[in-house]
C-alpha positions as CSV (number, residue, x, y, z in Angstrom):
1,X,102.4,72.2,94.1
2,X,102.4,74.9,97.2
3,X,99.7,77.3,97.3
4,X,100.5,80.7,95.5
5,X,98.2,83.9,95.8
6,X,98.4,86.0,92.8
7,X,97.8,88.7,94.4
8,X,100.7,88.6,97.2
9,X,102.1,91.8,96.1
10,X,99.1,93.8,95.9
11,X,98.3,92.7,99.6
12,X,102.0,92.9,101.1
13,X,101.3,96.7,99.6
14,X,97.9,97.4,101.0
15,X,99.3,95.8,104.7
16,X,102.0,98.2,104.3
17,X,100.2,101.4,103.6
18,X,97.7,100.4,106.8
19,X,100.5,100.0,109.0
20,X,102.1,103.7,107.7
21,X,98.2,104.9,108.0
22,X,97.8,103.5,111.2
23,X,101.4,104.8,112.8
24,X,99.9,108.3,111.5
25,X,96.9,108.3,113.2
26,X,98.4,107.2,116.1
27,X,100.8,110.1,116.0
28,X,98.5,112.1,115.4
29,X,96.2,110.8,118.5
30,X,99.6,111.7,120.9
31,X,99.7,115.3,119.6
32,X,95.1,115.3,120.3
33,X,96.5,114.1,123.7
34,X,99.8,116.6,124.3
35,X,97.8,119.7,123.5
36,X,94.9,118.2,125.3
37,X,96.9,117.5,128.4
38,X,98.6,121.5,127.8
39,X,95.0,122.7,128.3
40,X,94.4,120.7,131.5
41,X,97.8,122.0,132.7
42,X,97.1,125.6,131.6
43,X,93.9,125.3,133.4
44,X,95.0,124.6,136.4
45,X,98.0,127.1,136.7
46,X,95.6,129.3,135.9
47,X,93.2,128.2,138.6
48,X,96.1,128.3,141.2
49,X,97.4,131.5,140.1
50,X,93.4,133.1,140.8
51,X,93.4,131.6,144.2
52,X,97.5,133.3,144.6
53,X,95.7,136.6,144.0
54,X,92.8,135.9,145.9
55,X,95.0,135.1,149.0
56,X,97.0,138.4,148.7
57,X,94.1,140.1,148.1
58,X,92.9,139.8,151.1
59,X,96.2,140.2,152.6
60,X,96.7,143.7,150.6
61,X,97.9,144.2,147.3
62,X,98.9,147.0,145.6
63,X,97.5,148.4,142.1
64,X,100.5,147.2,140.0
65,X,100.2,143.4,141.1
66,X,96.3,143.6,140.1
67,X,97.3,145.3,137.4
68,X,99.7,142.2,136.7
69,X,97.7,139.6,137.8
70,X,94.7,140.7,135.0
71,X,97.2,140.7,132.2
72,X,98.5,137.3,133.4
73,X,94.5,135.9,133.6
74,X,94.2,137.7,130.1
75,X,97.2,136.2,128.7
76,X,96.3,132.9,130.1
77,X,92.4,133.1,128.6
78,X,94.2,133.9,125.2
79,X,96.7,131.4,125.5
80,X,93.8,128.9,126.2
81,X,91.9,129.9,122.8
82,X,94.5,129.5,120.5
83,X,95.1,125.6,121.9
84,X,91.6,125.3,122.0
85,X,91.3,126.3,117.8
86,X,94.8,124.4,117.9
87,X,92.9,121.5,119.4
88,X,89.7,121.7,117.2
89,X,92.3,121.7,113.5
90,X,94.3,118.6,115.2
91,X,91.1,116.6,116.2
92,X,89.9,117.1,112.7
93,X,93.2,116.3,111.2
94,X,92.8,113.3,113.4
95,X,89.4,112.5,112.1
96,X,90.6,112.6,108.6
97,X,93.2,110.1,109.3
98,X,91.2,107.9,110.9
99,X,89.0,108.0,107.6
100,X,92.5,107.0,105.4
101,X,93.0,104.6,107.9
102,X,89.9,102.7,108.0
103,X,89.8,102.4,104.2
104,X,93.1,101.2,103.8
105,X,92.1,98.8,106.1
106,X,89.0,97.8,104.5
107,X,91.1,97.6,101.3
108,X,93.4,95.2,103.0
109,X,90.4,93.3,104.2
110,X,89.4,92.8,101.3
111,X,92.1,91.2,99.6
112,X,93.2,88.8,102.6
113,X,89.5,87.7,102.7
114,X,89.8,87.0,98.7
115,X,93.2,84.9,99.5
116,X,91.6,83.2,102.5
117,X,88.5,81.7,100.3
118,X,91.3,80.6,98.1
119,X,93.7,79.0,100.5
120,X,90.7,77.5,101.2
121,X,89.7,76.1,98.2
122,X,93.4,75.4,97.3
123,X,93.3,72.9,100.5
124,X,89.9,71.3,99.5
125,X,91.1,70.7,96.3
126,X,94.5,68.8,97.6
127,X,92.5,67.3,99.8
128,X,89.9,66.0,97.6
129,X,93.1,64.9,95.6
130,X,94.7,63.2,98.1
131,X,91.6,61.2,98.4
132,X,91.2,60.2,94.7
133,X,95.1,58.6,95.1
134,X,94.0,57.2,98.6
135,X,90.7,55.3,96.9
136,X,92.6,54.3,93.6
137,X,95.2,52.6,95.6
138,X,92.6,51.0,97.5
139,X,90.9,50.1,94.4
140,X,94.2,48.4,92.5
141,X,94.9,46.8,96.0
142,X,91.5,45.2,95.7
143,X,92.0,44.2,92.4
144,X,95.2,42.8,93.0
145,X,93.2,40.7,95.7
146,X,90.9,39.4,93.0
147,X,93.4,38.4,90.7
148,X,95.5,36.6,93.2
């Protein structure tokens, strides 16, 4: 008789829901990383930009490009904030997930650990089975021996 887990269903279930957990929090770790890698971008136009103004600032600039070139800095510095607290929701979003994730895994864990003890125990038994047939024949060939 082949080995059947009574619980097959329950596990196919819980290894289903940890995959869909897990293909969340990794979707959510790309959008950590997009708005993470929008910062580092932002950064570093806005770092150029500075060194723009500091160039033609030497050179000469007139009031209306400084003018300019602080509302561009400020909208930049705003800009910044709001994928910063954009940053800080989506990392604890991500946290949370990671949470679901881990016990759905631990749930899953769980119930492939409980049908690996009885796999287990299922073989020992056939084994020890196959060994009962194994001595008896060698016990009625034995016999057979005697009586011949």
């Amino acid at each position: 008789m082949p080995f059947l887990f009574t619980l097959q269903g329950l596990l196919r279930v819980r290894e289903l829901q940890e995959k869909s957990e897990l293909q969340r929090l990794q979707a959510m770790a790309a959008q950590v990383a997009a708005v993470r890698a929008e910062i580092t971008s932002l950064d570093a136009g806005t770092e150029h930009a500075r060194r723009e103004v500091w160039a033609e600032a030497s050179a000469g600039i007139t009031g209306a490009e400084l003018h300019f070139s602080v509302a561009r800095e400020s909208f930049y510095v705003e800009h910044r904030r709001m994928l910063h607290i954009k940053l800080q929701e989506m990392e604890r979003a991500h946290q949370t997930q990671m949470s679901r994730y881990l016990k759905n895994r631990q749930q899953r864990e769980t119930i492939s650990h409980l049908r690996d003890r009885q796999l287990a125990e299922y073989e020992l038994e056939q084994s020890r089975k196959s060994q009962r047939v194994i001595d008896e024949i060698f016990l009625i060939r034995q016999a057979a021996r005697k009586n011949q």
